[in-house]
C-alpha positions in Angstrom: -200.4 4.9 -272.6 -199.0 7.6 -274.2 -200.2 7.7 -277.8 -198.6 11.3 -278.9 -196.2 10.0 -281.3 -198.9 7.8 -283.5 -199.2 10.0 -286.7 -195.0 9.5 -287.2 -193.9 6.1 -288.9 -191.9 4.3 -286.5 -192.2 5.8 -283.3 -192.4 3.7 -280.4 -195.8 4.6 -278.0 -194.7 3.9 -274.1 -195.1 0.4 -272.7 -194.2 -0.6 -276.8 -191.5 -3.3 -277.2 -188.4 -2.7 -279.3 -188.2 -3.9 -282.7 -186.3 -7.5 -282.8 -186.4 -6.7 -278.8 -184.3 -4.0 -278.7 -181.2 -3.5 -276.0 -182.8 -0.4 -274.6 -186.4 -1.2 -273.2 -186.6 2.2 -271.5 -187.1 3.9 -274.6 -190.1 2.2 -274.8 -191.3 4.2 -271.6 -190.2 7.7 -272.4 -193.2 9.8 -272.1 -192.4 12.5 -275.2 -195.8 14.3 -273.7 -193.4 15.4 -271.3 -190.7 15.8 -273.1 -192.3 18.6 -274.9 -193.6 20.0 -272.0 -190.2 20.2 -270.2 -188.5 21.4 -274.2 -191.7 24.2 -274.1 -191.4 25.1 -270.5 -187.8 25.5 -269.7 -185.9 24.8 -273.1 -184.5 21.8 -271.5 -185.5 18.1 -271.1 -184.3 15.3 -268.7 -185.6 11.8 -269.4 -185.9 8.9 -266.6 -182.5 6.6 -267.2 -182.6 4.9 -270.6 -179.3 2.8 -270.5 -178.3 0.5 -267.4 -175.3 1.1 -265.1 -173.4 -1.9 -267.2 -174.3 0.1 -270.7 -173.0 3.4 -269.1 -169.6 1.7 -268.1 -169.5 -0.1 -271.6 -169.8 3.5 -273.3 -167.4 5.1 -271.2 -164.8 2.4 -271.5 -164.9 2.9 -275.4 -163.1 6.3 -274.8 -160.0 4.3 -274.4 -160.2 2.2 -277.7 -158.6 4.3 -280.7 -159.9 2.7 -283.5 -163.3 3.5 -283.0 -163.2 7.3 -283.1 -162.4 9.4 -286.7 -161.4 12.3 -284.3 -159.9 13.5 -281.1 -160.2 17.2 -280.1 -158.1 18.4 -276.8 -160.5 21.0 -275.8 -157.4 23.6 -274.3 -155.7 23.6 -277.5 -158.9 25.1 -279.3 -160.2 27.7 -276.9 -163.4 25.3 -276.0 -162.6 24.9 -272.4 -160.4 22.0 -270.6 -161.0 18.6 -271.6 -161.5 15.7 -274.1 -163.6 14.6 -276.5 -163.7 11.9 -279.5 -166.0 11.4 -282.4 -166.9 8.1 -283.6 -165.8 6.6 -287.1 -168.9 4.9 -287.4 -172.0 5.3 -284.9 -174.2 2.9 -286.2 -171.2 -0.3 -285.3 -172.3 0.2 -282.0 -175.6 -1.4 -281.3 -176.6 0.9 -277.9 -175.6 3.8 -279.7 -176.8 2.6 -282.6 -180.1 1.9 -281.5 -180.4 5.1 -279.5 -180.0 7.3 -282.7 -182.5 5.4 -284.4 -184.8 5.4 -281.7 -184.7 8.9 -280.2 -184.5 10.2 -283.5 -188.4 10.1 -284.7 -190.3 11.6 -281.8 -187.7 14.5 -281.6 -188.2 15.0 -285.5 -192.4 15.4 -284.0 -191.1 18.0 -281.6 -188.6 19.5 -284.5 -191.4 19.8 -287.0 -193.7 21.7 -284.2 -191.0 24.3 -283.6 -190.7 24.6 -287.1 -194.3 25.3 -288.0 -194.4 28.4 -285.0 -191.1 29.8 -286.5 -191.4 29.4 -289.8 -188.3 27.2 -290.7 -188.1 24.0 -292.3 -188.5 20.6 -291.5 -187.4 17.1 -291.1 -187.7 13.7 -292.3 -189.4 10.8 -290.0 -186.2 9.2 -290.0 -182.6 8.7 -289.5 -181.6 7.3 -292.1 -183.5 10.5 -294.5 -182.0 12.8 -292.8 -178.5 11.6 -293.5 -179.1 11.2 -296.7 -180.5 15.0 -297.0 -176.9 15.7 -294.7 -174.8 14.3 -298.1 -176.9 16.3 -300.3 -175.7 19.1 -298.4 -172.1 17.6 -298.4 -172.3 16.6 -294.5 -170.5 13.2 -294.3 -169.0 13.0 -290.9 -170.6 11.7 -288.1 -171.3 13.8 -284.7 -172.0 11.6 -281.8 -169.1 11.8 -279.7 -167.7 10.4 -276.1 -166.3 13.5 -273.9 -164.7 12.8 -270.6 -163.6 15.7 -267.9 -160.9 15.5 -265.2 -160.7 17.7 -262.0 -160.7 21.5 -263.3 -161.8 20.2 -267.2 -164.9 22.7 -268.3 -166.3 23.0 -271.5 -167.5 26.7 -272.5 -170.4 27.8 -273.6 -171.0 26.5 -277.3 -173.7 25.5 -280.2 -172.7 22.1 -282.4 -173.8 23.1 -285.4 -171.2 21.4 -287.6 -173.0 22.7 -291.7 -176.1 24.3 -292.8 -178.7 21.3 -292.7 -179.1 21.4 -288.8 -181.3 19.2 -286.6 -182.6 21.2 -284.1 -182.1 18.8 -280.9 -179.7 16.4 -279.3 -178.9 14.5 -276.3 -176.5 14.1 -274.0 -176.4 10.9 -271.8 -174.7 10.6 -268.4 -171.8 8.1 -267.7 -170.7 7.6 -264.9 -172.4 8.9 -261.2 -172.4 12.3 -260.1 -171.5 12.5 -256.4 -169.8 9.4 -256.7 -167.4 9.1 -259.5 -167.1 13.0 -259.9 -168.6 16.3 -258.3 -169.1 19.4 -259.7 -169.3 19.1 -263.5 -173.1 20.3 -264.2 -175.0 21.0 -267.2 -175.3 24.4 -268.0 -177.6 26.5 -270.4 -178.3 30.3 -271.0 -180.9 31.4 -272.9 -180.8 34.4 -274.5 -184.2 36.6 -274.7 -184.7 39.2 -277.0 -184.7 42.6 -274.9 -184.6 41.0 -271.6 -181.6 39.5 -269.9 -180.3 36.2 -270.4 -181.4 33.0 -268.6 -179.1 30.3 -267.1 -180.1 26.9 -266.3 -178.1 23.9 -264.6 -179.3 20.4 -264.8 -177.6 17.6 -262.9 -178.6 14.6 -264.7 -178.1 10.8 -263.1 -176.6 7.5 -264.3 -177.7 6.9 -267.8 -180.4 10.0 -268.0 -180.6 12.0 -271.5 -180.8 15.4 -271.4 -182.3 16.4 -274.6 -182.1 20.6 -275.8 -181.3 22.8 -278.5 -178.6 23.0 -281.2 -179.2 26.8 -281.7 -182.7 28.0 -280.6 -186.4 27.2 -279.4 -189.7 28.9 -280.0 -190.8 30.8 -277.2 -194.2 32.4 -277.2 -194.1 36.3 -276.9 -196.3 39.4 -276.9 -196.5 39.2 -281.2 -196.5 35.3 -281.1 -193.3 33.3 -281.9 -189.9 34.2 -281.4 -186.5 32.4 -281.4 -184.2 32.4 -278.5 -180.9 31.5 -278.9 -179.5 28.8 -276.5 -176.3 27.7 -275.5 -174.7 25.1 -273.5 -171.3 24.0 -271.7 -170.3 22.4 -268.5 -169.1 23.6 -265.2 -165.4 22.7 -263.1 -165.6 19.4 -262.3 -164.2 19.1 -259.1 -162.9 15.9 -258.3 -162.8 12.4 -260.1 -164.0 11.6 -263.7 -166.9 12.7 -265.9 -167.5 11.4 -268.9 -171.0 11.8 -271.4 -172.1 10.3 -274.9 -173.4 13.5 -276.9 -176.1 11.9 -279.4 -176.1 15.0 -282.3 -178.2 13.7 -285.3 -176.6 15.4 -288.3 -173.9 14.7 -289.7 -170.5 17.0 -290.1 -169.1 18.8 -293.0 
């Protein structure tokens, strides 16, 4: 049993059942040892699936329904790359994504609060709901989690989503629909910058319903002198044929 996450209120251990029983039983399983270990190694973290192929088809499906989304951003018109993507009006009306905010939120605060203590920045509350409420002190009221879909030749370039000053440090992305099958091309893409050395790149081809979890802006990396931030960004390569579409899970809110 992984007991990592015991000294943070809330968190669920592996092999835990959900509060109330939960809709998600696989968060129950993630092993956050790993997690870390994947964030420490590589800067990047991919989890085994944590919603069903039914959830995924539910989620992407909501793309279609206008009044659940505050805002719709055609990616071309902006500079951002080729593509689509809508924030929802209200996150927690949706009991999956709901529930995987609420969830996923605690043990990532753990791993936030780490990085924090080797780079000397501040930290974060044990929960969702304290974080928001630090977000409207800082006049961040809009919500972030979002629904992005890609079409053949839709991109997305390489970005942070930082959205205000109070940032959380990581967030997820889920996978929708099945790569190979329902789309090709269309990977995850991340460079890392290193101070005086050249910049690393990273693609991840996550499965049906698998969360990749990485920075909003930088992780610790150990150096020669100890500590030291490297800047990350991500974006998504062509697709090349069919549909993608992803749930990005960002934690604070928008100003």
């Amino acid at each position: 049993m992984n007991v990592w996450n015991d000294t943070i209120p809330g968190v669920l251990l592996a092999g835990t059942p959900a509060p109330g029983g939960g809709t998600l039983p696989a968060l129950a399983a993630i092993d956050w040892q790993d997690v870390r270990a994947q964030l420490d190694r590589d800067g990047v973290a991919l989890t085994a699936p944590l919603l069903s192929p039914d959830q995924c088809a539910h989620l992407a499906d909501t793309f279609d329904d206008d009044a659940l989304f505050r805002s719709t951003v055609v990616m071309q018109r902006h500079g951002f790359g080729r593509g689509t993507y809508r924030y929802y009006a209200d996150p927690a009306a949706h009991p999956v994504l709901r529930e995987l905010r609420e969830r996923l939120y605690p043990p990532l605060a753990r791993i936030a609060n780490e990085w924090a203590r080797r780079l000397g920045e501040r930290t974060f509350p044990a929960t969702l709901a304290e974080l928001h409420e630090q977000c409207a002190a800082a006049g961040q009221h809009r919500p972030t989690p979002l629904v992005l879909r890609y079409g053949p030749g839709d991109y997305a370039c390489l970005h942070q989503d930082v959205y205000g000053d109070l940032v959380f440090p990581l967030q997820a992305t889920l996978m929708l629909e099945r790569p190979g099958q329902d789309f090709t091309g269309g990977e995850n893409v991340f460079v890392e910058q290193r101070p005086r050395s050249q910049s690393r790149a990273l693609v991840v081809r996550p499965g049906l319903g698998q969360a990749l979890v990485f920075p909003v802006q930088h992780r610790p990396a150990q150096g020669h002198r100890g500590w030291r931030r490297h800047p990350m960004r991500h974006g998504t390569n062509a697709v090349e044929t069919g549909r993608r579409t992803t749930l990005g899970v960002i934690f604070h809110n928008a100003r």
